[in-house]
GUNUKOL-879897 format. One record per residue: y, z, x negated of N, C-alpha, C, O, CB in turn; residue in one letter. Coordinates in steps of 0.2 Angstrom, whole numbers, plus 5000, padded with zeros to 4 digits. Each point is the difference from the previous one (the first is absolute). Glycine has a CB too. Layout:
{n_v = Y | n_w = Z | n_u = X | ca_v = Y | ca_w = Z | ca_u = X | c_v = Y | c_w = Z | c_u = X | o_v = Y | o_w = Z | o_u = X | cb_v = Y | cb_w = Z | cb_u = X | aa = A};
...
***
This chain:
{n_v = 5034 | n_w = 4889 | n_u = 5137 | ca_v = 5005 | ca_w = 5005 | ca_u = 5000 | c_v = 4998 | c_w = 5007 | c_u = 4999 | o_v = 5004 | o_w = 5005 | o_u = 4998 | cb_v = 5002 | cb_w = 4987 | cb_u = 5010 | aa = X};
{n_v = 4988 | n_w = 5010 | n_u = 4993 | ca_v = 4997 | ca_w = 5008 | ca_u = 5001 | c_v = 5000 | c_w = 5000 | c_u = 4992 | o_v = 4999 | o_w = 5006 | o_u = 4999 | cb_v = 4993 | cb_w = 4996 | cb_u = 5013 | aa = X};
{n_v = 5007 | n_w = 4994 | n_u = 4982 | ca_v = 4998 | ca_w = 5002 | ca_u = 4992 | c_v = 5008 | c_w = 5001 | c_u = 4997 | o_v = 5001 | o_w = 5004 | o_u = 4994 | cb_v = 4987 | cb_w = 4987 | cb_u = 5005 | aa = X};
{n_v = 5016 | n_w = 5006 | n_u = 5005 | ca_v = 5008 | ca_w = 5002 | ca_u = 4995 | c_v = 5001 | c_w = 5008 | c_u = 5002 | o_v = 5005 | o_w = 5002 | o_u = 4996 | cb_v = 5002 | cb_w = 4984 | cb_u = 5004 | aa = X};
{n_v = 4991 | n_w = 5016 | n_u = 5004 | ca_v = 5002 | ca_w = 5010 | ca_u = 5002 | c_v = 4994 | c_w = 5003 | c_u = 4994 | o_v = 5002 | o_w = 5004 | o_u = 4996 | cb_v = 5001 | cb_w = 4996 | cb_u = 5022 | aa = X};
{n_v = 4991 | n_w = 4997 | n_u = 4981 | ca_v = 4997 | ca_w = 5002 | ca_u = 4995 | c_v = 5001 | c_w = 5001 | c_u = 4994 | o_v = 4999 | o_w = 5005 | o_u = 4997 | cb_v = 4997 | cb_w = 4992 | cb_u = 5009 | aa = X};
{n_v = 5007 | n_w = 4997 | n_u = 4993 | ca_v = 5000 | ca_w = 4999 | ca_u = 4992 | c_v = 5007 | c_w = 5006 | c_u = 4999 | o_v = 5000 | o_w = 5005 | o_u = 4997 | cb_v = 4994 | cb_w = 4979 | cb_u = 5000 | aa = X};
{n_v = 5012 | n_w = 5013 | n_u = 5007 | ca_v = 5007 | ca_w = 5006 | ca_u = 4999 | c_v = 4996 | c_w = 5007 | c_u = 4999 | o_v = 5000 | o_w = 5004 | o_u = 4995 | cb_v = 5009 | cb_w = 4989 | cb_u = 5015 | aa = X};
{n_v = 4988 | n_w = 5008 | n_u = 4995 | ca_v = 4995 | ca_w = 5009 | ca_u = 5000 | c_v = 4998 | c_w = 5001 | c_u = 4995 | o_v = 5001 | o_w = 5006 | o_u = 4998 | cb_v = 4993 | cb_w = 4994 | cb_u = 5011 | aa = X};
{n_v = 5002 | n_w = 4995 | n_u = 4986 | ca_v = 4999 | ca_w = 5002 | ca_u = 4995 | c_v = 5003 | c_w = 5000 | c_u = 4995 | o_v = 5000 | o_w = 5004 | o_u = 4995 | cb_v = 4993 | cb_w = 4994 | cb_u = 5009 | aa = X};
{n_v = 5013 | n_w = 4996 | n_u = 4996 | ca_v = 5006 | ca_w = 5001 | ca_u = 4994 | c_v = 5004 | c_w = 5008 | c_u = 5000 | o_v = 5000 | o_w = 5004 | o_u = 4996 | cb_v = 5003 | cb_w = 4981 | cb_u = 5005 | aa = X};
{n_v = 4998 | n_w = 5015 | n_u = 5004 | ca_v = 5003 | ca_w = 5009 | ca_u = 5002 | c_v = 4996 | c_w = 5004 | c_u = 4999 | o_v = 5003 | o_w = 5006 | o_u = 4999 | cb_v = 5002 | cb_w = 4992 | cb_u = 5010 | aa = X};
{n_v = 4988 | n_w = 5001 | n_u = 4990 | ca_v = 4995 | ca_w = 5006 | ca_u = 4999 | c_v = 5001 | c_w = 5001 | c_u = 4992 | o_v = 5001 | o_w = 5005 | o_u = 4997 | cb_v = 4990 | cb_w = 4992 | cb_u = 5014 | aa = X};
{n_v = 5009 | n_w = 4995 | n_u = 4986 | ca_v = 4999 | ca_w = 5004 | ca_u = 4993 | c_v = 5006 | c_w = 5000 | c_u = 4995 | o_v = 5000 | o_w = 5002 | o_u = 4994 | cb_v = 4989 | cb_w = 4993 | cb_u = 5007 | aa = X};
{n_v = 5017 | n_w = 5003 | n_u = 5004 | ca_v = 5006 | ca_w = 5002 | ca_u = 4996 | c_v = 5000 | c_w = 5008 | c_u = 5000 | o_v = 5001 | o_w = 5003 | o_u = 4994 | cb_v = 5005 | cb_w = 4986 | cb_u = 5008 | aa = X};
{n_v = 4993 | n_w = 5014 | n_u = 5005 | ca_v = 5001 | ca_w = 5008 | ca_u = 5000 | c_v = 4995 | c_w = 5000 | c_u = 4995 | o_v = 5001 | o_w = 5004 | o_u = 4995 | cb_v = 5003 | cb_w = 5000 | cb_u = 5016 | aa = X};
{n_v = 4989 | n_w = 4993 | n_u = 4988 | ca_v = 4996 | ca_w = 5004 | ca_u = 4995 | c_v = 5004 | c_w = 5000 | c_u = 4993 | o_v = 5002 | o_w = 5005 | o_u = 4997 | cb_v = 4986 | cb_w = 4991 | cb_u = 5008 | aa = X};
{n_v = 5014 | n_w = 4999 | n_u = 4994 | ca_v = 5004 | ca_w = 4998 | ca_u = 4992 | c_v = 5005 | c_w = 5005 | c_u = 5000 | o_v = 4999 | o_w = 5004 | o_u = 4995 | cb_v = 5000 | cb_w = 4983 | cb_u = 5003 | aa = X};
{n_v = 5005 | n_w = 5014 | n_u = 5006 | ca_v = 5004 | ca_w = 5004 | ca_u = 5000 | c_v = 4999 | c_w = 5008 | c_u = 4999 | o_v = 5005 | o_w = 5003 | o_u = 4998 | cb_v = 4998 | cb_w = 4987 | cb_u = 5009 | aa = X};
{n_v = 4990 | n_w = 5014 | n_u = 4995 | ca_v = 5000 | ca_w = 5005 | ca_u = 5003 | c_v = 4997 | c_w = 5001 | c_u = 4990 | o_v = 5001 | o_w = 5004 | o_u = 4996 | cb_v = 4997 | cb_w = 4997 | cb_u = 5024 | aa = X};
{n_v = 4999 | n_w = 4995 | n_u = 4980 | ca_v = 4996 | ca_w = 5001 | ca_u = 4993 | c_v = 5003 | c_w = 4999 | c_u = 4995 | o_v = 5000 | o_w = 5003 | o_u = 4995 | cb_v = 4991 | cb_w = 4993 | cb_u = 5009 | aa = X};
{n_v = 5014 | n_w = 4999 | n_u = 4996 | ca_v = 5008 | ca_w = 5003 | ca_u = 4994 | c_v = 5003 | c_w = 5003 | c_u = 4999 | o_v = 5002 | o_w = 5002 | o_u = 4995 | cb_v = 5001 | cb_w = 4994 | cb_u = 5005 | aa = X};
{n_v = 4999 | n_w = 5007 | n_u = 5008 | ca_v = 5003 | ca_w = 5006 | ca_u = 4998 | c_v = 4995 | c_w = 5006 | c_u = 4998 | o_v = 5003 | o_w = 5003 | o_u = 4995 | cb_v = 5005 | cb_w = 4993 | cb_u = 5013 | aa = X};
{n_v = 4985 | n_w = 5007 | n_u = 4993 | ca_v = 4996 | ca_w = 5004 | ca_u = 4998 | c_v = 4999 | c_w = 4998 | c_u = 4991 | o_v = 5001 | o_w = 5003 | o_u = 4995 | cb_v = 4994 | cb_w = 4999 | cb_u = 5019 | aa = X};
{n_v = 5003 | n_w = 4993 | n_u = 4989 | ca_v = 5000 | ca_w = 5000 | ca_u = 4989 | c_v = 5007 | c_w = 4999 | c_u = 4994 | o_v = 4999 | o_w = 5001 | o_u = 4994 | cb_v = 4990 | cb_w = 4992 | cb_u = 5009 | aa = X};
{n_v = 5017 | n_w = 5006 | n_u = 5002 | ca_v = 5006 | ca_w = 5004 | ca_u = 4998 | c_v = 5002 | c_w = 5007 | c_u = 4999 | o_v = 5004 | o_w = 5004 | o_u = 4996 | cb_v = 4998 | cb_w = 4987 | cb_u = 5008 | aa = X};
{n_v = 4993 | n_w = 5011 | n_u = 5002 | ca_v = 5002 | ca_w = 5009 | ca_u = 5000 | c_v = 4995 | c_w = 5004 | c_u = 4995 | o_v = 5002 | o_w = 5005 | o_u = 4997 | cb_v = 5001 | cb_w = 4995 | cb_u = 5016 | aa = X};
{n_v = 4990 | n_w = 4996 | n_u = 4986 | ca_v = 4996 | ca_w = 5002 | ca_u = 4994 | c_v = 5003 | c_w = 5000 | c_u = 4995 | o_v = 5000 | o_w = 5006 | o_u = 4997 | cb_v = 4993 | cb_w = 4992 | cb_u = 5006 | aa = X};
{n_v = 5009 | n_w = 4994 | n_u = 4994 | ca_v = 5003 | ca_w = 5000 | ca_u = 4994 | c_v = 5004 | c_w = 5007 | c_u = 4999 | o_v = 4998 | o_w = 5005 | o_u = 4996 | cb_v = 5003 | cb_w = 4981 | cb_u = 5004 | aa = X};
{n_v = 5003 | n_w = 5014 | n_u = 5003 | ca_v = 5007 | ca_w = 5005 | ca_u = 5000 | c_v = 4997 | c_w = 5007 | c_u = 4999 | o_v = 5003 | o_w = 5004 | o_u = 4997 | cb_v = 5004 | cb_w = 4990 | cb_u = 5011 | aa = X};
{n_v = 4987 | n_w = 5006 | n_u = 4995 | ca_v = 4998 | ca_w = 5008 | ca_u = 4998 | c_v = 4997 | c_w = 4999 | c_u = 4994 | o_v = 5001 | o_w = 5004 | o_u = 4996 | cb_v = 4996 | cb_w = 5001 | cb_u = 5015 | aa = X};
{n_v = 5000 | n_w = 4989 | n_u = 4987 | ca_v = 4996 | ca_w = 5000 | ca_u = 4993 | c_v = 5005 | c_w = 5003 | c_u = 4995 | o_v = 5001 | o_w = 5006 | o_u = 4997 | cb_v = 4990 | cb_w = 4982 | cb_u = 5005 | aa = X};
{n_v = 5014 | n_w = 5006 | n_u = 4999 | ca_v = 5008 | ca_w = 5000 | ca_u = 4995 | c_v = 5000 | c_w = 5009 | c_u = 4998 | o_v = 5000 | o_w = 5002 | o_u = 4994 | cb_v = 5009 | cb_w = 4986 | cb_u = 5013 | aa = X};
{n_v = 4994 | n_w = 5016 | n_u = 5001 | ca_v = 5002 | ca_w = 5006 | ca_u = 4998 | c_v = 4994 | c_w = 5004 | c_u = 4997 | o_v = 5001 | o_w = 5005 | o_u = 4997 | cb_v = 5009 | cb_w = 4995 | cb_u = 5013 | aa = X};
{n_v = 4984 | n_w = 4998 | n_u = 4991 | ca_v = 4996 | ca_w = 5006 | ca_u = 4998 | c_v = 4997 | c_w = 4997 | c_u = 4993 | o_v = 4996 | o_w = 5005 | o_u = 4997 | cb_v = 5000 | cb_w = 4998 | cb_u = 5016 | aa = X};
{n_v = 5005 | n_w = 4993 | n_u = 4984 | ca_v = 5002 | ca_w = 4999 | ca_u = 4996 | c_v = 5006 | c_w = 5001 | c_u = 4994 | o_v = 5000 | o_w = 5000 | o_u = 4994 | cb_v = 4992 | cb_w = 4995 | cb_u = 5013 | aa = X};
{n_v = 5014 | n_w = 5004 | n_u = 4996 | ca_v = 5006 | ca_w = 5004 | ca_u = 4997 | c_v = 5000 | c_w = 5007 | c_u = 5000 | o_v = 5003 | o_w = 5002 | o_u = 4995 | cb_v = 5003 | cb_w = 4990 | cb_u = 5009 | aa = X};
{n_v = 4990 | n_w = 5011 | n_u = 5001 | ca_v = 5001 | ca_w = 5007 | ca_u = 5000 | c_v = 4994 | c_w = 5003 | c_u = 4995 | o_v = 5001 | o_w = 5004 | o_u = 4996 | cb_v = 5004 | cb_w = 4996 | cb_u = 5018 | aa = X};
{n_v = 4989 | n_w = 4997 | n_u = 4986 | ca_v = 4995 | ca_w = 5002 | ca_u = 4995 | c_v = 5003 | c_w = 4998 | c_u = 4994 | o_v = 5000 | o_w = 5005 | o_u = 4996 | cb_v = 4990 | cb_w = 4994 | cb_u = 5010 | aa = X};
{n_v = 5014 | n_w = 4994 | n_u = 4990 | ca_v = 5002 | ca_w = 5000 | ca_u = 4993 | c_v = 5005 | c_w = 5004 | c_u = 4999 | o_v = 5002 | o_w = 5002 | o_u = 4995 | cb_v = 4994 | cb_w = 4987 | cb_u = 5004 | aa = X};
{n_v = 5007 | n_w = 5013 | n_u = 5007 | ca_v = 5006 | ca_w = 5004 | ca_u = 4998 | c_v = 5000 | c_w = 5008 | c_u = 5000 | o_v = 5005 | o_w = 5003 | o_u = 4999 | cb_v = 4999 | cb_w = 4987 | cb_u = 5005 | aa = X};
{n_v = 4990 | n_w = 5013 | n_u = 4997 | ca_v = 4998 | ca_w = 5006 | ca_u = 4999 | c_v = 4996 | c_w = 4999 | c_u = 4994 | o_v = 4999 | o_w = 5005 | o_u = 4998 | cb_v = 5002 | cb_w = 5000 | cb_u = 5013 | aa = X};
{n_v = 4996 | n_w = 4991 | n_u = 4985 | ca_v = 4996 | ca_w = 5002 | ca_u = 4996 | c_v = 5003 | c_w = 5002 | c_u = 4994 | o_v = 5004 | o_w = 4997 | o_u = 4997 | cb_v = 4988 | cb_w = 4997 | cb_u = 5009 | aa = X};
{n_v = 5006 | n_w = 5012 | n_u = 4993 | ca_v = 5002 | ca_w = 5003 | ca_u = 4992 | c_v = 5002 | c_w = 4996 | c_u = 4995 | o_v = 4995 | o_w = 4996 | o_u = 4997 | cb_v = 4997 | cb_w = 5013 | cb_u = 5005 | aa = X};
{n_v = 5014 | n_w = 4992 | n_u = 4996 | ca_v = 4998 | ca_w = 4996 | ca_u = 4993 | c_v = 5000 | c_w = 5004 | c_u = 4995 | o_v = 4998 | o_w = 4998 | o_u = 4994 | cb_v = 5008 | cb_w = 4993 | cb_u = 5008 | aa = X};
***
């Protein structure tokens, strides 16, 4: 009975990981996107 509080601890540990790291590499993308719209969209034609 002491290994099933473990293993739960760890499924909880790495969902927040999955979780914390989607959302950051959603917030990059999103900067890439705008910093990318914003550089093709100033460049001189």
């Amino acid at each position: 009975m002491k290994r099933k509080p473990d293993i739960l601890w760890v499924l909880v540990v790495l969902f927040s990981l999955g979780v914390v790291t989607t959302g950051y590499t959603q917030s990059l993308m999103a900067d890439r996107a705008d910093h990318q719209v914003s550089i093709f969209g100033r460049k001189p034609g």
